[in-house]
C-alpha positions in Angstrom: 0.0 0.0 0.0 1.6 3.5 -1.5 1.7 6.0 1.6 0.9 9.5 0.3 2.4 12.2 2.9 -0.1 14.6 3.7 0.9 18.3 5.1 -1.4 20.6 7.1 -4.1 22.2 4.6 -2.5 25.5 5.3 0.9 24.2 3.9 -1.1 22.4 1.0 -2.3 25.6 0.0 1.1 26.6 0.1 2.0 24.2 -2.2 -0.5 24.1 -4.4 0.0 28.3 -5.5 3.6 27.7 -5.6 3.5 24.4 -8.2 0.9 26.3 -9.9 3.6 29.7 -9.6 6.3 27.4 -11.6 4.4 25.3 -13.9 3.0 28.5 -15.1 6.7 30.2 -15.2 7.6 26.6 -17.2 4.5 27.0 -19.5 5.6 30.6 -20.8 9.4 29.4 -21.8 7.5 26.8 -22.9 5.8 28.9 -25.7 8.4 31.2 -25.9 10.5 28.2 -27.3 8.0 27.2 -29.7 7.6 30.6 -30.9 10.8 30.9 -31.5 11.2 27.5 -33.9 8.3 28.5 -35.6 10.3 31.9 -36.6 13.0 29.9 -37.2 11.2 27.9 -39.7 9.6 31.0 -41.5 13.1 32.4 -41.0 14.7 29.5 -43.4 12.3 29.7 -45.9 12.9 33.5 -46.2 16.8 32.5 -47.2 15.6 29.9 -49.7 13.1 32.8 -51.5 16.0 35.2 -51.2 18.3 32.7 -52.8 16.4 32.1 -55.4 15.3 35.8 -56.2 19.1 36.8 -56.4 18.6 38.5 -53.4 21.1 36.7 -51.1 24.4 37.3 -53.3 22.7 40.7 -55.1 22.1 43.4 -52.8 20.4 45.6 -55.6 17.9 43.5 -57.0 14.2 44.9 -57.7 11.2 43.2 -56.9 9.9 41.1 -59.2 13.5 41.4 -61.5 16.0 38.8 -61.4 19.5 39.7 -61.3 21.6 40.4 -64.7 22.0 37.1 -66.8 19.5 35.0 -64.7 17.7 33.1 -66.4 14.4 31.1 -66.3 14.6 27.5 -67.2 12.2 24.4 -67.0 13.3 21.5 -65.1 13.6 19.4 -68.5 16.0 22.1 -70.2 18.7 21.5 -67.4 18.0 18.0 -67.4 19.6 14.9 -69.1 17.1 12.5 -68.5 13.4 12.4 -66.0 11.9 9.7 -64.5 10.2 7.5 -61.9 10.5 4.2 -60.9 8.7 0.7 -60.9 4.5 1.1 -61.4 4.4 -2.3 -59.7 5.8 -4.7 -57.4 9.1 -6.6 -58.0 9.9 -9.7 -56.5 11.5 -9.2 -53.1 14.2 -11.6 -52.0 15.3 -11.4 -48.4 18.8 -12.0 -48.9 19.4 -9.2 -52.0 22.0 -7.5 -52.2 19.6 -4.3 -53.6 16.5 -1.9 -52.0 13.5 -1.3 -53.3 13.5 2.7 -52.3 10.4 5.0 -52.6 9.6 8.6 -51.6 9.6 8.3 -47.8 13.3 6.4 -48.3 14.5 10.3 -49.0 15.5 12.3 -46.3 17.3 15.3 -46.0 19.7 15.1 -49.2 20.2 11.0 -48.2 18.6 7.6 -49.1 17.7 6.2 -45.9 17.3 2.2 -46.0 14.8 1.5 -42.8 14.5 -1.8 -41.3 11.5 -2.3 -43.5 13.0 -1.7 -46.7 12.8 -4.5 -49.3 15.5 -5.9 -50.9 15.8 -7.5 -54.4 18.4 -9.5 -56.5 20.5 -8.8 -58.6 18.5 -9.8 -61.7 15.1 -7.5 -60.5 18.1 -5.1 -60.2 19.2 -5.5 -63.6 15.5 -5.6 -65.0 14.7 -1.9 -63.3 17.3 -0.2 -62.9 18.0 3.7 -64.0 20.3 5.5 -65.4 21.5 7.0 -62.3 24.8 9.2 -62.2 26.8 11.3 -59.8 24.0 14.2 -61.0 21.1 12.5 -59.9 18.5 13.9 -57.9 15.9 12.1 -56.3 12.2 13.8 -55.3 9.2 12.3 -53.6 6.0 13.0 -55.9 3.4 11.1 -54.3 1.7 11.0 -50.8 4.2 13.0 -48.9 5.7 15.3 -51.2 9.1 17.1 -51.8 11.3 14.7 -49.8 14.6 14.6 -51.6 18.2 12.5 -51.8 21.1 12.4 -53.9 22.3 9.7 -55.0 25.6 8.2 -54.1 25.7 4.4 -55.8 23.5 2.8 -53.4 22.2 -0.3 -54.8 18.5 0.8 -55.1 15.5 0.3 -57.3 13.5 3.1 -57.3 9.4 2.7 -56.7 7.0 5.2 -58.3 6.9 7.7 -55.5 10.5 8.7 -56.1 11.1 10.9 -59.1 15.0 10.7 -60.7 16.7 13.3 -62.9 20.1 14.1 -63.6 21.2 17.3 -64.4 23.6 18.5 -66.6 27.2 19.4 -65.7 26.1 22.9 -65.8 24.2 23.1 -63.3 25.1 23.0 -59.6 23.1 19.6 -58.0 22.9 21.1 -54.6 21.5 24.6 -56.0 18.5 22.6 -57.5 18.0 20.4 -54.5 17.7 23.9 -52.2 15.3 25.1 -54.7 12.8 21.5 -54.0 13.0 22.4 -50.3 12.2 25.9 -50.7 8.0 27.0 -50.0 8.0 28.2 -54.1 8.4 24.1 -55.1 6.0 23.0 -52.3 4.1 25.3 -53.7 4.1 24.1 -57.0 3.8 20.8 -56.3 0.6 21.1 -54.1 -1.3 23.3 -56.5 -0.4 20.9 -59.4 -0.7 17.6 -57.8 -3.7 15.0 -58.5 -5.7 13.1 -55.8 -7.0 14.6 -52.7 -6.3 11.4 -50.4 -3.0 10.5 -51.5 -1.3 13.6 -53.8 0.6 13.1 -57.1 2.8 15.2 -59.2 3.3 13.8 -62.5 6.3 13.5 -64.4 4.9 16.4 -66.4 4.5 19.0 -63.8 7.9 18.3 -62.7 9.4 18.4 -66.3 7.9 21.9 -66.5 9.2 23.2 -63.1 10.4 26.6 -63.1 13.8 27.2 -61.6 15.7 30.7 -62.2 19.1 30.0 -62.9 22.7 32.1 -62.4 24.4 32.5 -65.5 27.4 30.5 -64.3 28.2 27.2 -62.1 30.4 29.9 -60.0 27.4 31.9 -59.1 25.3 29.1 -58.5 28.1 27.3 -55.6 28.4 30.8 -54.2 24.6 30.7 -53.4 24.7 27.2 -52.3 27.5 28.3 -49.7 25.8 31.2 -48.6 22.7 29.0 -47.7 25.1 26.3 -46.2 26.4 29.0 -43.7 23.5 30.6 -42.7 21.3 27.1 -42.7 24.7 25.6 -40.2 23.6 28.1 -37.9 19.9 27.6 -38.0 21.0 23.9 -37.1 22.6 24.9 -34.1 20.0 27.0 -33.1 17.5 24.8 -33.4 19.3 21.5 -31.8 19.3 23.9 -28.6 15.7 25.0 -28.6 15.1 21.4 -29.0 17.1 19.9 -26.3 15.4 22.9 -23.9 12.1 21.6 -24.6 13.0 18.3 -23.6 14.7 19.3 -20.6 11.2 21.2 -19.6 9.8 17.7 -18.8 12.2 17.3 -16.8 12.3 20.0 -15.0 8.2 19.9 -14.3 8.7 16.3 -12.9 11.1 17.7 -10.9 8.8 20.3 -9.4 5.9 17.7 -8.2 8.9 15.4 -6.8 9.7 18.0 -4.6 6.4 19.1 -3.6 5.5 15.7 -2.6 8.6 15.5 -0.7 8.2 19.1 1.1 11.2 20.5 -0.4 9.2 22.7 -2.4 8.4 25.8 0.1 
């Protein structure tokens, strides 16, 4: 039988307004930390929309202009080749050597093979395999969308929720791959997509993607550092608001511990 220590009702009282003191005190940095990721997320897409207005490496750029020798360009004109994978099933084998990826296998700029991820044999390998290069770029287009990964000769098969395209030597791979995490291509993506269940782009809408494009490969790196360095930092910043919150549970189980133990007042 659990003992429960029972003070005077004055020094309940007591108690009671000072837990209800702290938790509220907890409560506020509470909100002021989630206040301030959600800026921090509204603060990354406004370096993405700068980025790709010029505005992050051209301090005199009008709105609505992009910078001298920018250019417009659909997704297929910087493109070699655009694709998706397997409309189907292959047949799995649990000793392959080879995954059987799809959209939610692309995380952050990496393929990510979960415990759950197929594999296949070398011969459903050979039979669906793409033409996949240092250049490649792979995009989620159906049910959650905009999920991307490069690709770095994993031995995958791709499934039809993962877009592929490699682009041309031209053009900077991570400058496009900022540009499909940016609110302008998630945008796109939802106002274009079919189904109201599941979404789908089609290879279509993503061939006619709009991307403004630096005249040079130079330009285009110099962006793609600038976002690196200010994006690092957002990373930090957020890591610690992160770890905060998760020290605030601790901290509120700490407060009733020592109220129940009368070490609170």
């Amino acid at each position: 039988m659990t003992e429960i220590p029972v003070p005077p009702p004055a020094e309940q009282k007591a108690i009671v307004t000072k837990i209800e003191e702290l938790l509220s005190e907890l409560e506020n940095g509470i909100q002021q930390l989630e206040t301030a990721q959600q800026q921090l997320k509204v603060y990354r897409q406004s370096l993405l929309k700068w980025a790709f207005e010029g505005k992050l490496t051209n301090k005199k750029v009008n709105d609505g202009e992009l910078p001298k020798g920018w250019k417009i360009k659909e997704l297929k004109e910087i493109t070699s080749v655009l694709g998706d994978g397997l409309h189907g099933t292959p047949k799995y084998s649990a000793n392959g050597d080879y995954y059987f990826i799809n959209g939610n296998n692309l995380n952050d700029g990496k393929i990510e093979i979960k415990g759950n991820t197929k594999r296949v044999s070398f011969e459903e390998y050979n039979k669906y395999k793409k033409p996949l290069n240092e250049n490649t770029i792979f995009v989620s287009i159906n049910g959650s969308l905009g999920y991307t990964a490069f690709y770095n000769n994993e031995n995958v098969i791709l499934g039809k929720s993962a877009c592929y395209f490699n682009v041309l030597e031209t053009i900077n791979k991570f400058y496009i791959r900022y540009f499909l995490t940016s609110s302008r291509f998630t945008s796109y993506a939802n106002k274009n997509a079919t189904g109201s269940t599941i979404k789908n782009v089609g290879l279509k809408t993503m061939r006619e993607l709009q991307i403004p494009i630096p005249p040079t490969p130079v330009e285009q790196q110099l962006i793609v550092d600038e976002l690196e360095s200010k994006l690092t930092v957002c990373d930090k910043i957020e890591e610690t608001i992160s770890q905060s919150l998760q020290q605030t549970e601790t901290l509120k189980q700490s407060i009733l511990k020592q109220a129940f133990e009368g070490k609170l007042i």
